[in-house]
N, C-alpha and C positions, 0 to 999 in steps of 0.2 A: 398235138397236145397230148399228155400224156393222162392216160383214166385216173379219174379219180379216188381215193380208198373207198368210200361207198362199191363205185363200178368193180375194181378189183376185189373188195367183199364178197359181193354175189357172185362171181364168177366163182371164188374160190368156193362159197357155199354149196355152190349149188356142185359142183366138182364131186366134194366129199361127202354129199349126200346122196349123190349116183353110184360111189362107192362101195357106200354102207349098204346101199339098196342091193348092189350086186351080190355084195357079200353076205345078204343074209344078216347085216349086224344091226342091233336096235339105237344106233346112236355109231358119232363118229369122235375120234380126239384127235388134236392136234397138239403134241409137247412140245415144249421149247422155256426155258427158265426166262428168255428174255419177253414173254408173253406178262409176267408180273410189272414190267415197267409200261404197259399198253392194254391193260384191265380196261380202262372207262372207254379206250376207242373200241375194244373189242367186244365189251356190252351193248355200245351202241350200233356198234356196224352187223351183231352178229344178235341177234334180239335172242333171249333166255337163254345165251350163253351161262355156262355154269365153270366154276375154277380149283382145280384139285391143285392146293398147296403143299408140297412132298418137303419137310423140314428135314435138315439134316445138322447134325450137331455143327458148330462151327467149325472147330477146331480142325476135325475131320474134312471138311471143305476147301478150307486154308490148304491143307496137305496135299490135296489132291490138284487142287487147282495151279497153286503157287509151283508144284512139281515139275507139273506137264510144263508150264511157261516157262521152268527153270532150262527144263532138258530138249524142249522143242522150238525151236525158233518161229516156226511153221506154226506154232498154235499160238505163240506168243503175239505175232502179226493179228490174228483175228481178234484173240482178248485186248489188246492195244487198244480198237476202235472200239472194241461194248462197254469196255471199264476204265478207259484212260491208265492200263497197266506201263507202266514203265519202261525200259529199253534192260531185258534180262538178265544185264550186266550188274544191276541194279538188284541184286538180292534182296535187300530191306526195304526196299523200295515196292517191289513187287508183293512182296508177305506184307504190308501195310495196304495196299490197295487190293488186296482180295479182305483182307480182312473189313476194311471201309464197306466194300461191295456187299457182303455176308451183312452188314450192322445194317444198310439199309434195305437191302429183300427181304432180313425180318420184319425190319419196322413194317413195311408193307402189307405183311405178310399178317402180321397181328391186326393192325387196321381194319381187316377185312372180316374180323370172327364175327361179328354182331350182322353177316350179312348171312341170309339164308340161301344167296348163288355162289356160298365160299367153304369150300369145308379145308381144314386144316388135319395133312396126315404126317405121322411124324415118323424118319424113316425105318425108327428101329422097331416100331410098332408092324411098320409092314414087314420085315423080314423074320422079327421073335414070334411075331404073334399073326398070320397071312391070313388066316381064314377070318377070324370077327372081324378082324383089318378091312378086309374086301367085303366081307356082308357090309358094315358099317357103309363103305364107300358105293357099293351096288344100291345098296336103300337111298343115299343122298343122290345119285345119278336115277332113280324110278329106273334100275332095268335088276332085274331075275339074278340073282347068285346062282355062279354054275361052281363046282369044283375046279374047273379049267382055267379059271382066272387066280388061282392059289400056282400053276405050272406052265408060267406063262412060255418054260424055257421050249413048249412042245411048238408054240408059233414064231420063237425067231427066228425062223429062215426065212417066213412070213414077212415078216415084219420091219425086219432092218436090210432086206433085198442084198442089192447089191452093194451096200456097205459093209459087209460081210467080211472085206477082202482087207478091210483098215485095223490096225491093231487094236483100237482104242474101245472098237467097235466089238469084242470078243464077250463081254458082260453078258450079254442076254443068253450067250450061250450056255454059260456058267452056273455052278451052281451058285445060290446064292445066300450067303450070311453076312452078319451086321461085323466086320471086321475091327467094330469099336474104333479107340485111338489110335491103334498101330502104328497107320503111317502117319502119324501127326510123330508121334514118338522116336521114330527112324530117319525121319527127312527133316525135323529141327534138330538143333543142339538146345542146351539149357536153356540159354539165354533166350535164343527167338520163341522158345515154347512160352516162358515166362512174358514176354512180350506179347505175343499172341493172345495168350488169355487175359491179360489186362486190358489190351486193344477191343476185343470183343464184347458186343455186349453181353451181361450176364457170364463172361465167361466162354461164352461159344453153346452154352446149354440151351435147348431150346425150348425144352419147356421152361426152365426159368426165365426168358429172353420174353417169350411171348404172355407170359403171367406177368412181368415186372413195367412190361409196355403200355 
């Protein structure tokens, strides 16, 4: 018989709070975007869990996501099973279900402001603006603002191990700025950008998205 999520909970808790402990850190995180569609199981299973929501503009999202599935077949397989993405061949097809995807992890996403275990960061505030960015989010997390968490690029070799070695994985190394629309701009043509922001809610804006919600 296979553990229950409870069993596997603890196990996993109790994992990365031996971690934290070793490492000297005052709390542990676990990212993963697909953690927003399993909020209530992980409130329940994981007691005063807390959930940092990172918004990113739509449109910019579409771009990034829709791309990689365009040009990787290999990533396409995995997004297939999270988002019921289409078969690649299927261009409109694919830029219509990330866009679907993006409409419903805001709504989610908005959902959640009136909760005091949810704080809502939105991405270009983290990159134009890192430091009240991160006091803000160190005050909602109860731990100590260091300057080190404004440069986080001094712990990825920490951090992403041996994932290191995968292209897609080279970000953290990087420096980092809010590249705005760009690739939204370069990897549509007219038409699908036009489409896109129709398809989106608010347009793909997110502060308008999560005010209109």
């Amino acid at each position: 018989m296979l553990p229950s999520y409870a069993a596997y909970s603890a196990r996993f808790v109790k994992a990365a709070e031996a971690a934290a402990t070793e490492n000297e850190a005052a709390l542990w995180v676990d990212k993963s975007p697909v953690h927003l569609r399993w909020m209530s199981v992980i409130s329940r299973l994981v007691p005063g869990s807390r959930f940092v929501h990172l918004l990113r503009d739509g449109r910019s999202v579409v771009a990034s996501i829709a791309d990689l599935v365009l040009r990787d077949a290999g990533w396409q397989l995995q997004l297939e099973r999270r988002l019921g993405i289409p078969s690649p061949h299927d261009r409109q097809g694919v830029i219509d279900a990330v866009c679907d995807w993006w409409n419903k992890d805001i709504r989610l996403s908005a959902a959640c402001l009136s909760s005091p275990a949810h704080t809502l960061v939105h991405y270009a505030d983290l990159v134009g603006r890192p430091e009240p960015t991160m006091r803000n989010l160190a005050a909602f997390l109860a731990v100590d603002y260091v300057s080190a968490m404004t440069e986080p690029g001094d712990r990825a070799a920490t951090a992403v191990g041996w994932r290191s070695i995968m292209d897609h994985m080279q970000g953290p190394f990087q420096a980092v700025y809010d590249r705005g629309l760009e690739k939204f701009e370069v990897t549509f043509d007219e038409r699908e950008r036009n489409r896109i922001t129709d398809r989106l809610v608010a347009g793909g804006s997110v502060v308008d998205a999560v005010v209109g919600l």
